[in-house]
PDB file of N, CA, C and O in Angstrom:
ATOM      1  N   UNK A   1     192.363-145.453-107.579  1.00  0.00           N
ATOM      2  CA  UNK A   1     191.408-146.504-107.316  1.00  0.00           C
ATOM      3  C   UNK A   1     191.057-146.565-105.830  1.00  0.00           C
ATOM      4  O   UNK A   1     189.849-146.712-105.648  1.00  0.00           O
ATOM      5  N   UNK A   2     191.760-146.494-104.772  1.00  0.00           N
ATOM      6  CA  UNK A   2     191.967-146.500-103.445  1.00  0.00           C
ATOM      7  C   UNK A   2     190.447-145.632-103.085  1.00  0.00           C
ATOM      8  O   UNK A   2     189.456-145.985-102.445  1.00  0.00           O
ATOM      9  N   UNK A   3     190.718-144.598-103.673  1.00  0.00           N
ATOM     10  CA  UNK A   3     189.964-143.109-103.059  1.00  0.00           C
ATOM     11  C   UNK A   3     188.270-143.899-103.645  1.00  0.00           C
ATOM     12  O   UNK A   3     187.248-143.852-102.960  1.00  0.00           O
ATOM     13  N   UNK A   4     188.352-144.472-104.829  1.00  0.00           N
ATOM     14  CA  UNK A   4     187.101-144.554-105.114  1.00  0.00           C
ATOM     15  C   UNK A   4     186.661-146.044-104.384  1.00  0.00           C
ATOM     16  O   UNK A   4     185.531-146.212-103.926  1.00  0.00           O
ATOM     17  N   UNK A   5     187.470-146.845-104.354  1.00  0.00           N
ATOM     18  CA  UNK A   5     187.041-148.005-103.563  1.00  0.00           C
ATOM     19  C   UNK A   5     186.418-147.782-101.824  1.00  0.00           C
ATOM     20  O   UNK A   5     185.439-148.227-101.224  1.00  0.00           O
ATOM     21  N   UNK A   6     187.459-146.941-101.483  1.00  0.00           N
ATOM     22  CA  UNK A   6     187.443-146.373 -99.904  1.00  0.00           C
ATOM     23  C   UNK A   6     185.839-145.191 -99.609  1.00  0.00           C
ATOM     24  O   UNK A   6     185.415-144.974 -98.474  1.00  0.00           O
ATOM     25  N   UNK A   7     185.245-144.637-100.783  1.00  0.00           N
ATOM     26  CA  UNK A   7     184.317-143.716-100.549  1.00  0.00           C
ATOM     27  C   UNK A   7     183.025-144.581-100.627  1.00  0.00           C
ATOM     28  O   UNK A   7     182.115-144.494 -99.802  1.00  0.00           O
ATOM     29  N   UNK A   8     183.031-145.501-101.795  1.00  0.00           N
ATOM     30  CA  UNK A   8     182.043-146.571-101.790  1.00  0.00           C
ATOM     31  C   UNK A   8     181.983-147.381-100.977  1.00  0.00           C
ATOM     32  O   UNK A   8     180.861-147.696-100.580  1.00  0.00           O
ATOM     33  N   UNK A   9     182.857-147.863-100.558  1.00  0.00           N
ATOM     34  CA  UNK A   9     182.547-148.638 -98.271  1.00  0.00           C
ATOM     35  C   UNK A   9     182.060-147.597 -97.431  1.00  0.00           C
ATOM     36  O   UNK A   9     180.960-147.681 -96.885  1.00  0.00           O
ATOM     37  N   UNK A  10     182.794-146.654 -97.302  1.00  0.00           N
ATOM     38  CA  UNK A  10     182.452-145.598 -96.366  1.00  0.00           C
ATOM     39  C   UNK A  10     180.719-144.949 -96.412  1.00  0.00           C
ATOM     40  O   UNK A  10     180.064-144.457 -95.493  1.00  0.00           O
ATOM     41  N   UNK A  11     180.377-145.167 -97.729  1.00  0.00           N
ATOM     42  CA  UNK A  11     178.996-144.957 -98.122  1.00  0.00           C
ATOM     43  C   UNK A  11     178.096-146.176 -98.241  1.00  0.00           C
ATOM     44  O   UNK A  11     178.484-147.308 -97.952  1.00  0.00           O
ATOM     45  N   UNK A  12     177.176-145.961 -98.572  1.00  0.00           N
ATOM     46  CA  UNK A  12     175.958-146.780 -98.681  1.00  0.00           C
ATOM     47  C   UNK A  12     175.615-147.525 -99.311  1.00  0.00           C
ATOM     48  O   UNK A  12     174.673-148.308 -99.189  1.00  0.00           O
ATOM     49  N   UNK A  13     176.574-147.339-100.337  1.00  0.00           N
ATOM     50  CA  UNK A  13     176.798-148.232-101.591  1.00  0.00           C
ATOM     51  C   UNK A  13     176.535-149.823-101.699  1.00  0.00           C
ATOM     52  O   UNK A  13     177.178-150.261-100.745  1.00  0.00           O
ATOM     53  N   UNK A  14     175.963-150.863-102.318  1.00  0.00           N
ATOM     54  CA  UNK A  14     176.132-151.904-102.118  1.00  0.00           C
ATOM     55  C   UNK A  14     177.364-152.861-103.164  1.00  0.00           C
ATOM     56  O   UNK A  14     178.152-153.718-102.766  1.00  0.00           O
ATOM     57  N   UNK A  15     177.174-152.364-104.530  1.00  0.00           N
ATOM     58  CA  UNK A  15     178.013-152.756-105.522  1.00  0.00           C
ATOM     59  C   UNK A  15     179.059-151.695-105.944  1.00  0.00           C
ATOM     60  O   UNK A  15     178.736-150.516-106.092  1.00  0.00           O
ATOM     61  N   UNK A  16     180.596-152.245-106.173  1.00  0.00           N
ATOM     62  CA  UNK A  16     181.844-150.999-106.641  1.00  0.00           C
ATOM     63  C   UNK A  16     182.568-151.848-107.640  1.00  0.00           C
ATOM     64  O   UNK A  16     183.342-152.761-107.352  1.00  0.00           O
ATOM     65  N   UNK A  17     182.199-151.408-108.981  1.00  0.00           N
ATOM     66  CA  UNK A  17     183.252-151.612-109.688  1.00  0.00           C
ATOM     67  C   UNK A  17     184.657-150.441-110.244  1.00  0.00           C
ATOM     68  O   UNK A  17     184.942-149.294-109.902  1.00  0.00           O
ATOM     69  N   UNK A  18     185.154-151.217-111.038  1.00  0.00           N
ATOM     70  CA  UNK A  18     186.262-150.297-111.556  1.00  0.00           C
ATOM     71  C   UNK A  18     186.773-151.047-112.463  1.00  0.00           C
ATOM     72  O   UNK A  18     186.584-152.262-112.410  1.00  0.00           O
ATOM     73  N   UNK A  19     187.616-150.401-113.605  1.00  0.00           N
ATOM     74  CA  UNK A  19     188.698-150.812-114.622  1.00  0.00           C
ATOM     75  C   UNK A  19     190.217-150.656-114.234  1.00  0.00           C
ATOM     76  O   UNK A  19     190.200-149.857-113.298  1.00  0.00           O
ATOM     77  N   UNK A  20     190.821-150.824-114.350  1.00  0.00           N
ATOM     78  CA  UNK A  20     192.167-150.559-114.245  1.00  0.00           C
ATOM     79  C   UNK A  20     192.991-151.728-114.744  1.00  0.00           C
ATOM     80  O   UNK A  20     192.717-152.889-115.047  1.00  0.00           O
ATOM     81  N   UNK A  21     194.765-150.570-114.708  1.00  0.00           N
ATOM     82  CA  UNK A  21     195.493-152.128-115.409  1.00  0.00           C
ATOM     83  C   UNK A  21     196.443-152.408-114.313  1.00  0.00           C
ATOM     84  O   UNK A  21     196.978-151.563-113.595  1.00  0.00           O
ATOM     85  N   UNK A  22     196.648-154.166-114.247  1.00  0.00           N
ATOM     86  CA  UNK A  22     197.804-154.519-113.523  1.00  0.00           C
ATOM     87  C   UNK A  22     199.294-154.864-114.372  1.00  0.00           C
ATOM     88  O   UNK A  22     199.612-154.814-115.560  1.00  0.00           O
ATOM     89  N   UNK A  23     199.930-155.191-113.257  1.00  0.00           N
ATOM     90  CA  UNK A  23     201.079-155.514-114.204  1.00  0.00           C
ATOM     91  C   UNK A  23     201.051-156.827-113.742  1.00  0.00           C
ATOM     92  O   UNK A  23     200.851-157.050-112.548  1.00  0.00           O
ATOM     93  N   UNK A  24     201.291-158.042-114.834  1.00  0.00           N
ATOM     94  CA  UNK A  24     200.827-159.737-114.784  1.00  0.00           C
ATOM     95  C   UNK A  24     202.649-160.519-114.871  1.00  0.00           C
ATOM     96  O   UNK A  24     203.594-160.461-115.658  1.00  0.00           O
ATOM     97  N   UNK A  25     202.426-161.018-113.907  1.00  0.00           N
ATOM     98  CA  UNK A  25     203.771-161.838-113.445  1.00  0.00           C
ATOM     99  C   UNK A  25     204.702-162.094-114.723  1.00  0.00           C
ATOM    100  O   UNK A  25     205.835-161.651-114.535  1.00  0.00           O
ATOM    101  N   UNK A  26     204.517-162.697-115.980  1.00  0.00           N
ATOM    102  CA  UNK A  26     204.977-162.063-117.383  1.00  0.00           C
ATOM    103  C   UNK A  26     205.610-160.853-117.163  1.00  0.00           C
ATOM    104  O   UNK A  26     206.782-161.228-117.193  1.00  0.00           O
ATOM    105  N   UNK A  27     205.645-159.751-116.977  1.00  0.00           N
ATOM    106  CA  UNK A  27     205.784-158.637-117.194  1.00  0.00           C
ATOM    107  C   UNK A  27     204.896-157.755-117.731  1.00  0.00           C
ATOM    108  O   UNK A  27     204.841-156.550-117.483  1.00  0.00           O
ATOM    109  N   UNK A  28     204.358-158.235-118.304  1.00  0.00           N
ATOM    110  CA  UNK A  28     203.374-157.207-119.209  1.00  0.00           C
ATOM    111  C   UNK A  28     202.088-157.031-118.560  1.00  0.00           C
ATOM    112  O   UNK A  28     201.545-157.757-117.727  1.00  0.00           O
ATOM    113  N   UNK A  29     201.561-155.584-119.254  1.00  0.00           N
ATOM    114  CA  UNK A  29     200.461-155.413-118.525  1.00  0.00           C
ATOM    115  C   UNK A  29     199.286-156.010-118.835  1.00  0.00           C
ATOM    116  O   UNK A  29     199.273-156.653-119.884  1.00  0.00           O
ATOM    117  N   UNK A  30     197.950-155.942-117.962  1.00  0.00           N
ATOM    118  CA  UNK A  30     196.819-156.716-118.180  1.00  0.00           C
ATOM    119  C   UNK A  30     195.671-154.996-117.877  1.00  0.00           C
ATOM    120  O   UNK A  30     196.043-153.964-117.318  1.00  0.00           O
ATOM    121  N   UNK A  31     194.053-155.351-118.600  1.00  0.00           N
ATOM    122  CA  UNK A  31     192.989-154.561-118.187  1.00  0.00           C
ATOM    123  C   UNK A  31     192.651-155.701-117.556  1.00  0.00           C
ATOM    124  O   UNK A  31     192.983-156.873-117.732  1.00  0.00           O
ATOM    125  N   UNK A  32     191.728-155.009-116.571  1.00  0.00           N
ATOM    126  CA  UNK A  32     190.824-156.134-115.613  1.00  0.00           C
ATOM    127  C   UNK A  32     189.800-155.061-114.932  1.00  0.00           C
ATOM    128  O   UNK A  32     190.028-153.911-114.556  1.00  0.00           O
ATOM    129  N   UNK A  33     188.447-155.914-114.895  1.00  0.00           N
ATOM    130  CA  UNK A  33     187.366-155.429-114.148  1.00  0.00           C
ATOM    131  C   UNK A  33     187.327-155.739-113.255  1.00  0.00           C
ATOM    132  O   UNK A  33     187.718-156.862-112.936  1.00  0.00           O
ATOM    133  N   UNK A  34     186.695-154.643-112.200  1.00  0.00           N
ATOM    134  CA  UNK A  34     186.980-155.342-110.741  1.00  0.00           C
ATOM    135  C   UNK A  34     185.447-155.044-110.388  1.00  0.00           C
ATOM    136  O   UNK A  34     184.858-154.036-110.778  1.00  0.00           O
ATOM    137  N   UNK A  35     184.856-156.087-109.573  1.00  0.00           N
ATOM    138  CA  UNK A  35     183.312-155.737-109.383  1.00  0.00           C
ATOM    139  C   UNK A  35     183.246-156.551-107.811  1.00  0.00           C
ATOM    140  O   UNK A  35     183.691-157.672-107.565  1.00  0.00           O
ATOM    141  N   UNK A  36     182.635-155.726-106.978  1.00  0.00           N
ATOM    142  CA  UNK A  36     181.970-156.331-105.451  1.00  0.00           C
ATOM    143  C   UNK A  36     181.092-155.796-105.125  1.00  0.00           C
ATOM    144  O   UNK A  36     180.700-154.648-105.336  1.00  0.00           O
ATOM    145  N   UNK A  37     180.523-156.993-104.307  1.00  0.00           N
ATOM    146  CA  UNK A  37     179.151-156.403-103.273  1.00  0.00           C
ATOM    147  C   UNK A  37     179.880-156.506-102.128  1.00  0.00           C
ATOM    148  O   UNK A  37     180.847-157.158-101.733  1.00  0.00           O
ATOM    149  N   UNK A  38     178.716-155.200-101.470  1.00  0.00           N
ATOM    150  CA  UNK A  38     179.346-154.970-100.077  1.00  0.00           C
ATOM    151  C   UNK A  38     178.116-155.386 -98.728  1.00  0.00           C
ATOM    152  O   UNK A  38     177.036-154.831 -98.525  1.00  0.00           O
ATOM    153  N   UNK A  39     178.502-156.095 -98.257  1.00  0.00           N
ATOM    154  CA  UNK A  39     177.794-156.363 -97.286  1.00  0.00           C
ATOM    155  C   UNK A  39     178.049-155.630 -95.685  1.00  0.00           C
ATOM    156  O   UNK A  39     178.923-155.687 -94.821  1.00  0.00           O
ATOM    157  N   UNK A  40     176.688-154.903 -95.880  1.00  0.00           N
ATOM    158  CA  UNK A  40     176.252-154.512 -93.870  1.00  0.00           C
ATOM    159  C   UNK A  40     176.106-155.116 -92.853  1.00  0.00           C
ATOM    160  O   UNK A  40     175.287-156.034 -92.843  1.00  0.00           O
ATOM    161  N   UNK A  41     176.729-154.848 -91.866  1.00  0.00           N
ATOM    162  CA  UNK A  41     175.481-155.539 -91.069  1.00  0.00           C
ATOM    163  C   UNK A  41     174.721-154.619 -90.390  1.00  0.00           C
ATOM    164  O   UNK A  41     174.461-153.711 -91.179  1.00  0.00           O
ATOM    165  N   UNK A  42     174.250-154.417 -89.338  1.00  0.00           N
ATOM    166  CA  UNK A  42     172.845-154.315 -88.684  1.00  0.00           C
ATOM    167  C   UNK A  42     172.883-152.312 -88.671  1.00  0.00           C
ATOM    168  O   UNK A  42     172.075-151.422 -88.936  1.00  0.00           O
ATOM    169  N   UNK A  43     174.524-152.401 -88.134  1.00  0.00           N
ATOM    170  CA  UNK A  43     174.538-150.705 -87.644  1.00  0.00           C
ATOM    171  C   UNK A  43     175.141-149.956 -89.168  1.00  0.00           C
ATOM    172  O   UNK A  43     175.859-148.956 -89.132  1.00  0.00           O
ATOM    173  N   UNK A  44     174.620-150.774 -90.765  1.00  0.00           N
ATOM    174  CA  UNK A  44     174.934-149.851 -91.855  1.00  0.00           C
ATOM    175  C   UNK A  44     176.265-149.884 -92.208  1.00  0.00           C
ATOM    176  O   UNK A  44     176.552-149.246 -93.221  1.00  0.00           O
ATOM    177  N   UNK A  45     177.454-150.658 -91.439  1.00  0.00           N
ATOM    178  CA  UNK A  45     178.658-150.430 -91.921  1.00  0.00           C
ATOM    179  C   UNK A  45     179.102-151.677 -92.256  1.00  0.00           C
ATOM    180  O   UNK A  45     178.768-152.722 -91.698  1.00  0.00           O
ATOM    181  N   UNK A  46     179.934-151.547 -93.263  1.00  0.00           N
ATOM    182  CA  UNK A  46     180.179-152.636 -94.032  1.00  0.00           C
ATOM    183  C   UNK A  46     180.995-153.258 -93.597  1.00  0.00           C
ATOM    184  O   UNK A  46     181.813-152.719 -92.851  1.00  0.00           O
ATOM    185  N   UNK A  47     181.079-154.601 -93.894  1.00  0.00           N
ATOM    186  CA  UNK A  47     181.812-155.141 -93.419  1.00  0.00           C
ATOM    187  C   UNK A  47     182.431-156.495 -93.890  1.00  0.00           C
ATOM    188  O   UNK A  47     182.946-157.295 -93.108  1.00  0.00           O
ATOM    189  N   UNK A  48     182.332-156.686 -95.283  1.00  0.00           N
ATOM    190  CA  UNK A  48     183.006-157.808 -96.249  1.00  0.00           C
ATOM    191  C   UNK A  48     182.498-157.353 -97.618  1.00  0.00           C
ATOM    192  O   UNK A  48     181.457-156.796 -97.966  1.00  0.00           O
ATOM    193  N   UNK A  49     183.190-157.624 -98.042  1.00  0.00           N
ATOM    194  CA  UNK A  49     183.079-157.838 -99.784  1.00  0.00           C
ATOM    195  C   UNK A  49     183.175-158.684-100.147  1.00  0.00           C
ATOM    196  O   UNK A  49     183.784-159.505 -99.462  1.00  0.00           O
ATOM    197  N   UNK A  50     182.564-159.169-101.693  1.00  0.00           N
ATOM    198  CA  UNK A  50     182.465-160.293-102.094  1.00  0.00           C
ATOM    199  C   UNK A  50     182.407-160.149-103.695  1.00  0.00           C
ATOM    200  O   UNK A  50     181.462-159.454-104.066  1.00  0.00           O
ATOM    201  N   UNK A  51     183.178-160.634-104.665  1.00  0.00           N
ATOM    202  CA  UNK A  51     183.731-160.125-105.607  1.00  0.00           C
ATOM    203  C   UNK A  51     184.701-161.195-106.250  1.00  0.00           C
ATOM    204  O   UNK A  51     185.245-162.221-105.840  1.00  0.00           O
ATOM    205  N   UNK A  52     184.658-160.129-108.070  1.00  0.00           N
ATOM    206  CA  UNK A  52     185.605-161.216-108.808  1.00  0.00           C
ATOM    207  C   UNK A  52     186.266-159.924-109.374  1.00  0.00           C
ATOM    208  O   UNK A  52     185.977-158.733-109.265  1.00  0.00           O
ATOM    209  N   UNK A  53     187.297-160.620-110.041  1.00  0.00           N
ATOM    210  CA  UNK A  53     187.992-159.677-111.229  1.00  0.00           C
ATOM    211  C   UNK A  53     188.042-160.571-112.675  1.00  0.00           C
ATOM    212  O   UNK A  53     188.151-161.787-112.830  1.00  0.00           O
ATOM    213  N   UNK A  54     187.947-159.730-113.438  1.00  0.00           N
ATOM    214  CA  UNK A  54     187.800-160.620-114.598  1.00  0.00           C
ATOM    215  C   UNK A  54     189.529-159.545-115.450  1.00  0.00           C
ATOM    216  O   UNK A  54     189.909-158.429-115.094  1.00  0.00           O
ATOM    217  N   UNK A  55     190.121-160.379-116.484  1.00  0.00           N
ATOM    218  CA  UNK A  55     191.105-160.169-117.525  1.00  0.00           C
ATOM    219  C   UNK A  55     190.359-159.403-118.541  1.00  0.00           C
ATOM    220  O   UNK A  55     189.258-159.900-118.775  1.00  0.00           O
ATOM    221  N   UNK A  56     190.681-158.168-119.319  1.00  0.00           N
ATOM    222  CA  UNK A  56     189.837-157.923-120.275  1.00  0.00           C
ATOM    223  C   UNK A  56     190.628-158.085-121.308  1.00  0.00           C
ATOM    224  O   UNK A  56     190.164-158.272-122.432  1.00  0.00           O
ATOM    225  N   UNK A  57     192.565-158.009-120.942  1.00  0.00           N
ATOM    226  CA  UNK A  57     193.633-157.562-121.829  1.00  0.00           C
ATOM    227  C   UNK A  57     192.790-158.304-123.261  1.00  0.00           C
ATOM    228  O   UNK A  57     192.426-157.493-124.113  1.00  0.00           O
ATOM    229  N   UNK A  58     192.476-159.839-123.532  1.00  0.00           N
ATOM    230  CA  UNK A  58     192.318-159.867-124.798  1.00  0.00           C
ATOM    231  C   UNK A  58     191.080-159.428-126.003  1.00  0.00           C
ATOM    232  O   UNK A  58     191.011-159.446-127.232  1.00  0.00           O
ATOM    233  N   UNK A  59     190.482-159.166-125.245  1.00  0.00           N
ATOM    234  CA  UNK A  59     189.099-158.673-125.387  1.00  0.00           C
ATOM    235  C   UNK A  59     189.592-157.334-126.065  1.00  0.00           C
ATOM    236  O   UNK A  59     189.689-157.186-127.283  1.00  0.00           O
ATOM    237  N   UNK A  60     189.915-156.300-125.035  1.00  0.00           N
ATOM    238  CA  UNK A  60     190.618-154.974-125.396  1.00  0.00           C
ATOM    239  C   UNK A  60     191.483-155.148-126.374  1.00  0.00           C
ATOM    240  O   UNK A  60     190.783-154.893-127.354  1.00  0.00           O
ATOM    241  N   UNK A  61     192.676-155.446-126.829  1.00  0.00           N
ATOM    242  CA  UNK A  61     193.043-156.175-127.707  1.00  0.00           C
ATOM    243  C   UNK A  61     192.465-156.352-129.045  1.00  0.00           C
ATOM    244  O   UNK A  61     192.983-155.873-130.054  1.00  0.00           O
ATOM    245  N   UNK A  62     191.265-157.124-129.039  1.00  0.00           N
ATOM    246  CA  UNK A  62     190.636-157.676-130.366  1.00  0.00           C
ATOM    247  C   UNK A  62     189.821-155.778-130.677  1.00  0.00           C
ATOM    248  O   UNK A  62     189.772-155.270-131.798  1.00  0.00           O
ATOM    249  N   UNK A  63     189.358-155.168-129.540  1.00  0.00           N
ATOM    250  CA  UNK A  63     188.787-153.832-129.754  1.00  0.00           C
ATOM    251  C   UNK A  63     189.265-152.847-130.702  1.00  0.00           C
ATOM    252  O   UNK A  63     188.749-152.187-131.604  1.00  0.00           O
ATOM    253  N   UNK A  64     190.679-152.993-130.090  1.00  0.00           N
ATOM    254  CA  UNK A  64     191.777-151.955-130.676  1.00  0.00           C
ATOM    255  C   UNK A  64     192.024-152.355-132.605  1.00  0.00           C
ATOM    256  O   UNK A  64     192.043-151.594-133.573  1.00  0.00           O
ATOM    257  N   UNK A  65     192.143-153.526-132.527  1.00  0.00           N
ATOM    258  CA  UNK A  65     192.387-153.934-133.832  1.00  0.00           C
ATOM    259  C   UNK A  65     191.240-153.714-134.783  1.00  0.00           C
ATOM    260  O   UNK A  65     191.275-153.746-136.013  1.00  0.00           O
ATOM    261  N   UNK A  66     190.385-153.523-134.120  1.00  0.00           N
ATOM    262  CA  UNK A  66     189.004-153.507-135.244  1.00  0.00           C
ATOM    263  C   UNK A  66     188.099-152.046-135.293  1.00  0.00           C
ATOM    264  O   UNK A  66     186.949-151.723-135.588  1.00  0.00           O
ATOM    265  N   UNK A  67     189.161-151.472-134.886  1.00  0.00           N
ATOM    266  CA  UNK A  67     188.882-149.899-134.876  1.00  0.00           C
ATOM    267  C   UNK A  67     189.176-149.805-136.336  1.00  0.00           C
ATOM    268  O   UNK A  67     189.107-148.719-136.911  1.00  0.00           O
TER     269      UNK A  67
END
């Protein structure tokens, strides 16, 4: 995730999402979306993000079962 988060700042990019799983204070694991905008300023380099993550675990979940 690092490499793809780190190439999309470094570039021109304005929006970076991704999927991945954490591990949730429970123990168990969670999916979660991760989505930001990246804000420039003047000389093109970025310089904040601004962003949510959302839980997908139950969502994914109801997916799997209805396969």
């Amino acid at each position: 995730m690092l490499t793809n988060i780190n190439k999309t700042v470094e570039g021109n990019s304005l929006i970076w999402t991704d999927e991945f799983r954490f591990r949730k204070t429970d123990g168990t694991y969670g999916t979660f979306y991760d989505m930001g905008y990246i804000i420039h300023n003047s000389q093109c380099q970025a310089v904040r993000m601004i962003g949510a993550m959302m839980d997908l675990t139950d969502r994914k979940k109801l997916d799997e079962e209805n396969l």
